[in-house]
C-alpha positions in Angstrom: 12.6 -20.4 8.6 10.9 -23.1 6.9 8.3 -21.5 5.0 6.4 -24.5 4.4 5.8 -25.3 7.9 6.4 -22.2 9.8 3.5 -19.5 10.3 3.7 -15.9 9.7 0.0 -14.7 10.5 -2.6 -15.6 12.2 -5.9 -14.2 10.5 -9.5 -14.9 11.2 -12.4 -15.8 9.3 -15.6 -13.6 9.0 -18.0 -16.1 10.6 -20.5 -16.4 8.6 -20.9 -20.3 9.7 -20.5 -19.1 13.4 -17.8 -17.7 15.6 -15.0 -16.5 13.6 -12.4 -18.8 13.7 -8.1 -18.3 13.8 -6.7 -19.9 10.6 -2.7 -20.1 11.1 -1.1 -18.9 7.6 2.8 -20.2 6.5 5.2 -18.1 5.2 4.9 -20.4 1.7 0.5 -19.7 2.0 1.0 -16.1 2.3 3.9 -16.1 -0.8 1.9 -17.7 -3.3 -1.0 -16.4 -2.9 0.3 -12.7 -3.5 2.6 -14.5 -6.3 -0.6 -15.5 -8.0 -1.7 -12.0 -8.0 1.1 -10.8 -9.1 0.8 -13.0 -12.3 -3.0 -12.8 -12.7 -3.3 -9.1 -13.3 0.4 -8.5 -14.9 1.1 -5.5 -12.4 4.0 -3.7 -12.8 7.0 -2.0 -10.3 5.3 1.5 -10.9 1.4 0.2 -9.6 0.1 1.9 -6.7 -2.9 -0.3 -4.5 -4.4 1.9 -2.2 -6.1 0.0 0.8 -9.1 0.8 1.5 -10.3 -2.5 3.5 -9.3 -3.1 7.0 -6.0 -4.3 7.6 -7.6 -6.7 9.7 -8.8 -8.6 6.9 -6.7 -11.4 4.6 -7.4 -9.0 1.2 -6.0 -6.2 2.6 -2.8 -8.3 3.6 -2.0 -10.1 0.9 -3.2 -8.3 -1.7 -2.8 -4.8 -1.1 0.4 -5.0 1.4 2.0 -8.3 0.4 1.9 -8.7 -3.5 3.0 -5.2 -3.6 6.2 -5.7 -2.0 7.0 -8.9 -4.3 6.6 -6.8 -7.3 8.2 -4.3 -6.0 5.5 -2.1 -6.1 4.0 0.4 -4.0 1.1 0.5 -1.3 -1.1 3.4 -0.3 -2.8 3.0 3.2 -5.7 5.3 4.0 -7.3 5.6 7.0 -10.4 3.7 5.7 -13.0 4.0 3.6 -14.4 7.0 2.8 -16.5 7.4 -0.1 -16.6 11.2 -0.2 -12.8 11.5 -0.5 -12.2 8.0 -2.7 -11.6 9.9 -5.7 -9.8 12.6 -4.6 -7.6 10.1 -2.9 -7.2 7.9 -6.2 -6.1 10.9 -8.1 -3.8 12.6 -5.6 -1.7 9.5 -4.8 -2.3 8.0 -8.5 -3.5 4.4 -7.5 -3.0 1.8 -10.0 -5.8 -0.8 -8.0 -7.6 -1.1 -5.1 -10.0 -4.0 -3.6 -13.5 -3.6 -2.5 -16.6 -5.3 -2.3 -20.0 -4.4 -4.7 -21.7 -2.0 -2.8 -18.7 0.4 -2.8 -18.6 -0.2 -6.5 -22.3 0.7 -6.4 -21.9 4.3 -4.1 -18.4 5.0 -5.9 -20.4 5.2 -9.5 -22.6 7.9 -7.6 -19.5 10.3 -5.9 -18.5 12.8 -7.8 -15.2 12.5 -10.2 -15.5 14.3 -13.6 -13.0 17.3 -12.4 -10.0 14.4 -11.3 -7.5 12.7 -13.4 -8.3 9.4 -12.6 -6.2 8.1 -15.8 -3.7 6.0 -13.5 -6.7 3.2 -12.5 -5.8 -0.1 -13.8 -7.8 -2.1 -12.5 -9.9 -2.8 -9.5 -10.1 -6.6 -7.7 -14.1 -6.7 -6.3 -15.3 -9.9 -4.2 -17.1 -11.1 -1.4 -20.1 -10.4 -3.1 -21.9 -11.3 -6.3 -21.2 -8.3 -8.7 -24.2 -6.7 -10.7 -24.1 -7.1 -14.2 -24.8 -3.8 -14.9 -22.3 -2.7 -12.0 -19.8 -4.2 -13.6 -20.1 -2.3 -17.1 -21.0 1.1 -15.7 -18.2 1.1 -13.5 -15.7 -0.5 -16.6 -17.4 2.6 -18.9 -17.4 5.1 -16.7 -13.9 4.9 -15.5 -12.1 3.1 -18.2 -10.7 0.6 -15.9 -11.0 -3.2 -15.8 -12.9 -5.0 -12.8 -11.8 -8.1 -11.8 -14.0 -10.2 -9.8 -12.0 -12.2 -7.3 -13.2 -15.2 -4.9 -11.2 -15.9 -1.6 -11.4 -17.3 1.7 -9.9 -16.9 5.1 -9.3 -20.6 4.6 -7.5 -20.5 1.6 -5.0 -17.9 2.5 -7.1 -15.4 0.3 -7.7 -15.2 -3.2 -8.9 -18.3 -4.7 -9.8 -17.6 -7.7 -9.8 -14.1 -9.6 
Protein backbone atom coordinates (compact mmCIF):
# COMPACT_ATOMS: atom_id res chain seq x y z
CA UNK A 1 0.00 0.00 0.00
CA UNK A 2 1.12 3.39 -0.58
CA UNK A 3 -0.55 5.31 1.95
CA UNK A 4 -0.02 8.48 0.32
CA UNK A 5 -1.80 7.70 -2.68
CA UNK A 6 -3.95 4.80 -1.87
CA UNK A 7 -7.65 5.27 -0.28
CA UNK A 8 -8.98 3.60 2.65
CA UNK A 9 -12.52 5.22 3.06
CA UNK A 10 -14.76 6.87 1.34
CA UNK A 11 -16.86 9.28 3.57
CA UNK A 12 -19.32 11.91 2.76
CA UNK A 13 -19.92 15.34 3.60
CA UNK A 14 -23.04 16.63 5.45
CA UNK A 15 -24.30 18.94 2.62
CA UNK A 16 -24.86 21.76 3.96
CA UNK A 17 -23.69 23.57 0.44
CA UNK A 18 -26.01 20.95 -1.37
CA UNK A 19 -25.92 17.30 -2.06
CA UNK A 20 -23.57 15.58 0.11
CA UNK A 21 -20.70 14.81 -1.62
CA UNK A 22 -18.07 11.45 -1.48
CA UNK A 23 -14.58 12.71 -0.42
CA UNK A 24 -12.02 9.74 -1.03
CA UNK A 25 -9.69 9.59 2.23
CA UNK A 26 -5.73 7.90 1.99
CA UNK A 27 -4.45 5.66 4.28
CA UNK A 28 -1.69 8.80 5.17
CA UNK A 29 -5.23 11.38 5.62
CA UNK A 30 -6.81 9.16 7.90
CA UNK A 31 -3.22 8.44 10.06
CA UNK A 32 -2.48 11.83 10.73
CA UNK A 33 -5.34 13.04 11.46
CA UNK A 34 -5.97 10.55 14.47
CA UNK A 35 -2.04 11.14 15.14
CA UNK A 36 -2.83 14.74 15.68
CA UNK A 37 -5.39 13.76 18.24
CA UNK A 38 -3.43 11.61 19.73
CA UNK A 39 -0.89 14.40 20.50
CA UNK A 40 -3.36 17.28 21.10
CA UNK A 41 -5.09 15.86 24.06
CA UNK A 42 -2.06 13.59 25.52
CA UNK A 43 -4.31 10.42 25.80
CA UNK A 44 -3.04 7.56 27.24
CA UNK A 45 -3.14 3.41 26.54
CA UNK A 46 -5.70 3.14 29.50
CA UNK A 47 -8.51 6.01 27.82
CA UNK A 48 -11.72 4.75 26.92
CA UNK A 49 -13.82 7.04 23.94
CA UNK A 50 -17.16 5.92 23.89
CA UNK A 51 -18.99 6.68 20.52
CA UNK A 52 -21.84 8.13 20.65
CA UNK A 53 -22.02 9.68 16.98
CA UNK A 54 -22.90 7.64 13.99
CA UNK A 55 -20.32 5.66 12.61
CA UNK A 56 -21.38 7.00 9.50
CA UNK A 57 -19.72 10.16 10.19
CA UNK A 58 -15.73 11.15 9.84
CA UNK A 59 -15.57 12.06 13.97
CA UNK A 60 -16.75 8.89 14.82
CA UNK A 61 -13.98 7.23 12.54
CA UNK A 62 -11.16 8.85 13.21
CA UNK A 63 -11.54 10.03 16.34
CA UNK A 64 -13.35 7.60 18.35
CA UNK A 65 -12.27 4.32 16.33
CA UNK A 66 -9.02 5.25 14.63
CA UNK A 67 -6.89 7.35 17.18
CA UNK A 68 -7.80 4.85 19.65
CA UNK A 69 -6.17 2.00 18.08
CA UNK A 70 -2.81 4.10 17.47
CA UNK A 71 -2.57 4.77 21.00
CA UNK A 72 -3.42 1.69 21.83
CA UNK A 73 -6.35 2.61 23.49
CA UNK A 74 -9.69 1.39 23.82
CA UNK A 75 -13.14 2.20 22.08
CA UNK A 76 -16.61 1.83 23.48
CA UNK A 77 -19.42 1.61 20.74
CA UNK A 78 -23.06 2.19 21.94
CA UNK A 79 -25.81 1.76 20.06
CA UNK A 80 -26.36 5.56 19.77
CA UNK A 81 -27.16 8.30 21.51
CA UNK A 82 -29.31 8.13 24.25
CA UNK A 83 -29.44 10.82 26.67
CA UNK A 84 -31.33 8.96 29.42
CA UNK A 85 -28.63 6.25 29.71
CA UNK A 86 -25.37 8.60 28.75
CA UNK A 87 -24.39 8.58 32.25
CA UNK A 88 -25.01 5.41 33.31
CA UNK A 89 -23.08 4.28 30.23
CA UNK A 90 -20.02 6.64 31.08
CA UNK A 91 -19.76 5.23 34.45
CA UNK A 92 -20.30 1.52 33.72
CA UNK A 93 -17.80 1.26 30.99
CA UNK A 94 -15.49 4.14 32.62
CA UNK A 95 -15.02 6.40 29.40
CA UNK A 96 -12.08 8.58 29.36
CA UNK A 97 -13.80 10.95 26.19
CA UNK A 98 -16.38 11.04 24.00
CA UNK A 99 -17.34 13.57 20.99
CA UNK A 100 -20.55 15.40 20.57
CA UNK A 101 -21.93 18.39 19.36
CA UNK A 102 -23.47 21.52 21.85
CA UNK A 103 -26.93 20.66 22.17
CA UNK A 104 -26.01 17.19 23.79
CA UNK A 105 -23.70 19.20 26.04
CA UNK A 106 -26.74 21.40 26.69
CA UNK A 107 -29.53 18.12 27.54
CA UNK A 108 -26.45 16.08 29.18
CA UNK A 109 -26.07 19.10 31.95
CA UNK A 110 -29.90 18.50 32.59
CA UNK A 111 -29.88 14.25 32.94
CA UNK A 112 -29.45 13.10 36.04
CA UNK A 113 -25.75 12.01 37.43
CA UNK A 114 -25.08 12.91 41.08
CA UNK A 115 -25.49 8.95 42.25
CA UNK A 116 -22.50 7.72 39.39
CA UNK A 117 -18.80 7.79 39.52
CA UNK A 118 -18.18 9.70 36.70
CA UNK A 119 -14.39 10.29 37.99
CA UNK A 120 -12.86 8.53 34.85
CA UNK A 121 -14.04 11.70 32.20
CA UNK A 122 -11.10 13.36 30.83
CA UNK A 123 -12.12 15.17 28.54
CA UNK A 124 -14.81 15.67 26.04
CA UNK A 125 -14.07 16.89 22.09
CA UNK A 126 -17.48 19.20 21.20
CA UNK A 127 -17.76 20.68 17.41
CA UNK A 128 -19.93 21.33 14.73
CA UNK A 129 -21.44 23.93 16.43
CA UNK A 130 -20.54 27.12 18.18
CA UNK A 131 -20.36 26.26 21.97
CA UNK A 132 -22.13 28.50 24.61
CA UNK A 133 -20.00 30.28 26.82
CA UNK A 134 -21.82 29.36 29.68
CA UNK A 135 -22.11 25.68 28.35
CA UNK A 136 -18.78 25.40 28.29
CA UNK A 137 -18.17 26.30 32.10
CA UNK A 138 -21.22 24.59 33.51
CA UNK A 139 -20.39 21.53 31.91
CA UNK A 140 -16.26 22.00 32.89
CA UNK A 141 -17.81 22.69 36.72
CA UNK A 142 -20.14 20.37 36.99
CA UNK A 143 -18.32 17.41 35.78
CA UNK A 144 -14.73 18.23 36.42
CA UNK A 145 -13.67 17.46 32.99
CA UNK A 146 -12.06 19.55 30.33
CA UNK A 147 -14.05 20.48 26.95
CA UNK A 148 -12.32 20.79 23.99
CA UNK A 149 -13.83 22.56 21.24
CA UNK A 150 -12.77 20.95 17.98
CA UNK A 151 -13.35 22.20 14.19
CA UNK A 152 -13.29 19.58 11.32
CA UNK A 153 -14.49 18.97 7.97
CA UNK A 154 -15.40 16.09 5.73
CA UNK A 155 -12.87 17.77 3.45
CA UNK A 156 -10.15 17.83 5.62
CA UNK A 157 -10.21 14.28 6.74
CA UNK A 158 -11.73 15.45 10.12
CA UNK A 159 -10.40 17.49 12.78
CA UNK A 160 -8.95 20.65 11.67
CA UNK A 161 -8.33 22.32 14.42
CA UNK A 162 -9.04 21.40 18.18
Amino acid sequence: IDEREDYAALLYTSGTTGFPKGVLQTHFNIRRNAEMIRDFTDAKEHFRYMLILPLFHCNAQIVTIMAPLIIGASSILTPGFSAQTHWETVAKYKASTFSCVPTVLSILLRMPHENLDLSSLEYIICGAAPLPVEVFKAFENTFNCKVIEGYGLTEATCASSV
